[in-house]
C-alpha positions in Angstrom: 29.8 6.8 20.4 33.5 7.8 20.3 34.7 5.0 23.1 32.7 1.7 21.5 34.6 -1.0 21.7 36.2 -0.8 17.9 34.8 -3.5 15.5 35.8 -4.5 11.8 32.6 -6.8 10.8 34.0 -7.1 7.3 37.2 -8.2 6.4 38.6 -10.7 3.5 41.6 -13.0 3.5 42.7 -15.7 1.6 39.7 -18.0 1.7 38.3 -15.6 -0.5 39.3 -15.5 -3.8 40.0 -11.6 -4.5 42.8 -11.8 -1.4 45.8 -13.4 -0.7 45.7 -12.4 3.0 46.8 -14.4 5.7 44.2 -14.5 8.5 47.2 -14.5 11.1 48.5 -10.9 9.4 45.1 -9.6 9.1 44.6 -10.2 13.1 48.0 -8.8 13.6 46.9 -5.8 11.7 43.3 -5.7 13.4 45.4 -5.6 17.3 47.6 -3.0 15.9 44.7 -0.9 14.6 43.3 -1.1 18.2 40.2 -3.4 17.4 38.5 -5.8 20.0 36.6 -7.1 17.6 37.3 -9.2 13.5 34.8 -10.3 11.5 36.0 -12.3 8.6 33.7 -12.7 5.9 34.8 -14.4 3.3 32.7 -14.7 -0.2 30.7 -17.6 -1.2 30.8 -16.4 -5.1 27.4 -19.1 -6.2 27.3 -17.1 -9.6 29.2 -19.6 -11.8 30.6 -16.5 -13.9 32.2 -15.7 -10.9 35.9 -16.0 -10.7 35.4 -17.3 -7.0 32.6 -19.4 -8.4 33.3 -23.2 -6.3 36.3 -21.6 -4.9 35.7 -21.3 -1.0 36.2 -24.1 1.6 34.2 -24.2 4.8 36.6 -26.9 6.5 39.4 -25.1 5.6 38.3 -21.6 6.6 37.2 -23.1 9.4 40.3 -24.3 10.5 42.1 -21.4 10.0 40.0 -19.3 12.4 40.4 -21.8 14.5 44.0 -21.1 14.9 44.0 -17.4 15.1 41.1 -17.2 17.9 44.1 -19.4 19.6 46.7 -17.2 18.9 44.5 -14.2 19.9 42.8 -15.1 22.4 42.1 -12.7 25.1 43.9 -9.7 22.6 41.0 -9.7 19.7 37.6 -11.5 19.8 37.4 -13.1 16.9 34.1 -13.9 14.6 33.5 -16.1 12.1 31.3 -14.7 8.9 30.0 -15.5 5.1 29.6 -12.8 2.2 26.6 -14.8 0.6 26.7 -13.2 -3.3 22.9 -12.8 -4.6 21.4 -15.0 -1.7 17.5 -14.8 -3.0 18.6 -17.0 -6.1 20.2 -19.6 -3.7 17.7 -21.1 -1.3 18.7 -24.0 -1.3 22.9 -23.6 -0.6 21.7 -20.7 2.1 20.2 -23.6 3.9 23.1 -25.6 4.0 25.7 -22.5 5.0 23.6 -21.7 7.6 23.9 -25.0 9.1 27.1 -24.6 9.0 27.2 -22.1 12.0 28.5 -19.0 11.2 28.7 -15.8 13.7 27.2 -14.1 10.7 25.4 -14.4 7.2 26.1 -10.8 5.1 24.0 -10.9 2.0 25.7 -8.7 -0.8 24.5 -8.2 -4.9 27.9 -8.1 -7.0 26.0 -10.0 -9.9 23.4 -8.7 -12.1 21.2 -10.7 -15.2 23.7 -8.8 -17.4 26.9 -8.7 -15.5 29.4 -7.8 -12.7 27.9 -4.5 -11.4 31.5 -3.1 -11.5 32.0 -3.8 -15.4 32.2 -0.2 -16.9 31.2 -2.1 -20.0 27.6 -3.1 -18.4 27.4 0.5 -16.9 28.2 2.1 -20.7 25.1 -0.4 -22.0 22.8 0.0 -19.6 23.6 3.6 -18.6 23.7 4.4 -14.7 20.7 4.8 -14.1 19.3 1.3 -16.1 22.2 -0.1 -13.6 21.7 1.0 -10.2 17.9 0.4 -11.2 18.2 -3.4 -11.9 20.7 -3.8 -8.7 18.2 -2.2 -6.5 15.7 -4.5 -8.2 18.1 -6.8 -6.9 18.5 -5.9 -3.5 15.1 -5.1 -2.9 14.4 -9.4 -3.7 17.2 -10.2 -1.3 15.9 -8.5 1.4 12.5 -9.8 0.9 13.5 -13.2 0.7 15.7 -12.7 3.8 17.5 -15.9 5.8 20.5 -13.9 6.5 22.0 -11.0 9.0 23.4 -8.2 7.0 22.6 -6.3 4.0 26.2 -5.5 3.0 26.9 -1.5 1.0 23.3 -1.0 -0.3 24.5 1.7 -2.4 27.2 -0.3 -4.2 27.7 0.5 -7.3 29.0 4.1 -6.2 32.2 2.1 -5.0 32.7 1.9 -9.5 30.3 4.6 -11.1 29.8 7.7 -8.6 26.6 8.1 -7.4 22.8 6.8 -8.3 20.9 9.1 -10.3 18.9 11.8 -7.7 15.5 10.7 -9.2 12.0 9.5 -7.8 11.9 5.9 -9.1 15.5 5.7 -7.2 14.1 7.2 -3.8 11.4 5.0 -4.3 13.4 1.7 -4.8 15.4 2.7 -1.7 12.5 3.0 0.9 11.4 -0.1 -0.7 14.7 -2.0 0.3 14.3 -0.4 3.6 11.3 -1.1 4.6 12.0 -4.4 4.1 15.4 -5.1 6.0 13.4 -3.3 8.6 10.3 -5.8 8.8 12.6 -8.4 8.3 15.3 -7.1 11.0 18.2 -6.9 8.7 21.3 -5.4 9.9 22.2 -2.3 7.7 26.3 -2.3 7.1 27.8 1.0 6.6 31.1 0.0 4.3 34.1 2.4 4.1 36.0 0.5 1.0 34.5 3.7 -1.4 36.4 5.8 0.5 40.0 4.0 -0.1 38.2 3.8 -4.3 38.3 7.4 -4.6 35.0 8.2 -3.9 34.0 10.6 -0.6 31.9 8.7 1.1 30.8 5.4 2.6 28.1 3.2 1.8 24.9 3.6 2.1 25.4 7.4 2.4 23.8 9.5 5.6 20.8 9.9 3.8 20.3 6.4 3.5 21.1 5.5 7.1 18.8 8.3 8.1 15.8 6.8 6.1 16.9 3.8 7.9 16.6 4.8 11.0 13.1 6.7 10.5 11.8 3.2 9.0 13.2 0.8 11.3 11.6 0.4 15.1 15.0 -1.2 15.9 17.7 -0.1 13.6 20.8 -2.2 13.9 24.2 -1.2 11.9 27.7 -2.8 11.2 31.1 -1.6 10.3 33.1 -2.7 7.8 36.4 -1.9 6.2 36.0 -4.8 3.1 39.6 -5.3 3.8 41.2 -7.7 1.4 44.8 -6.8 2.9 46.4 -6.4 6.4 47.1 -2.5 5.5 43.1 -2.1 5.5 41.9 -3.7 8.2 40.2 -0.5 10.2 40.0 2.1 7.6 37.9 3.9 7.7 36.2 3.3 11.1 36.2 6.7 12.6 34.2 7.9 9.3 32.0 5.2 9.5 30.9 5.5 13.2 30.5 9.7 13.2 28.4 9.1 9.5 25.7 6.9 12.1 25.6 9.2 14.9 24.9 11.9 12.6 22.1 10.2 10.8 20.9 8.6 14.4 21.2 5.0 12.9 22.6 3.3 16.0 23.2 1.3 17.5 26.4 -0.3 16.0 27.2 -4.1 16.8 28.3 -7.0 16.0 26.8 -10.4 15.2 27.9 -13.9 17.2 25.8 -17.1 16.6 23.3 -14.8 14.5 22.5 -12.6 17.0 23.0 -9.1 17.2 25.1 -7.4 20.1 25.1 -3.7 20.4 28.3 -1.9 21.4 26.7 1.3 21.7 
């Protein structure tokens, strides 16, 4: 596992609206970090309380990775993604950004019926465990709906409130969300952005990607940083890749045209 080729599946720049980044200084940063391969992907926020809520540009965005697979090109392979917020409750505009061609489609639950899932003040109403149940409830209808790749940090809300509640109905929810990426051949992402959040591990954890990998015939993981700056392209890798070879997740690839490479 050590010598894969080195991949970032998930990093941000300015086409998204929570970074400022420069897609030229992000592949600058990816080079010196000793990747061969970038995957931007930048949010499509279709929650309308969403900051980035009619923000993102396709053309645009387009255009712009466009440029650096020029500039790049035969230094850092260069892919071309979507972070698709709550993509069950958007049929219809999953169609369309589909069509659209991306590398790859990462489906992702920031938004719940009562709020940002990192609002303290939603965790302080519905407690942590009335959270992480309703964004499992969550997940568990994006990965049965399906139409995308990924199924980006399953375990998210960690990243804000520490850890989900050791409980039955939470194990239960879990091996209900994984049973279902697996019949449906969803990607699992293992994100290291807790680790730079103060918390000590990625997400999902190693007991998740081992459950994963004892449910799915053919597990498939990602890598991601959920860089929104230059300075965090990569973090995090390292971590990331020993957490899958302990829990025997593998292999790790990357997505182009919507279909999955392995590396290892």
């Amino acid at each position: 596992m050590a010598s894969i080729p080195r991949a970032d599946t998930h990093v941000h720049s300015r086409f998204s609206v929570d970074s400022t980044a420069d897609p030229l200084e992000v592949c600058r940063a990816a080079v010196d970090a000793g990747l061969q391969y970038l995957c931007f992907a930048e949010h499509v926020d279709l929650d309308p309380r969403d900051d980035g809520y009619g923000y993102f540009c396709w053309d645009a965005y387009r255009r712009a990775v466009d440029e650096t697979r020029e500039r790049f090109a035969g230094r850092l392979d260069i892919l071309l993604g979507l972070e698709i917020g709550e993509p069950h409750r958007y049929p219809r505009e999953m169609e369309r950004l589909a069509a659209l061609g991306p590398d790859v489609l990462i489906g992702s639950i920031h938004w719940l019926p009562e709020g940002f899932v990192g609002d303290r003040a939603v965790c302080r109403t519905m407690g942590i465990g009335g959270l992480f149940r309703a964004y499992y409830r969550e997940m568990l209808d994006a990965a049965r709906h399906g139409g995308f790749d990924v199924l980006a940090h399953l375990d998210f809300p960690k990243r804000y409130h520490g850890r989900a509640p050791e409980d039955a109905e939470t194990a239960e929810a879990i091996g209900a969300i994984l049973a279902e990426a697996a019949a449906g051949g969803l990607a699992l992402e293992v994100n290291t952005s807790p680790l730079r959040k103060g918390r000590h591990e990625c997400t999902p954890d190693i007991d998740i990607l081992a459950r994963y990998a004892a449910t799915s015939p053919t597990p498939r993981v990602t890598l991601g940083s959920d860089a929104h700056t230059p300075e965090e392209v990569g973090a995090g890798l390292d971590r990331a890749q020993d957490l899958v070879r302990r829990a025997g997740a593998g292999p790790v690839g990357i997505y182009r045209a919507r279909r999955f490479i392995a590396l290892s």
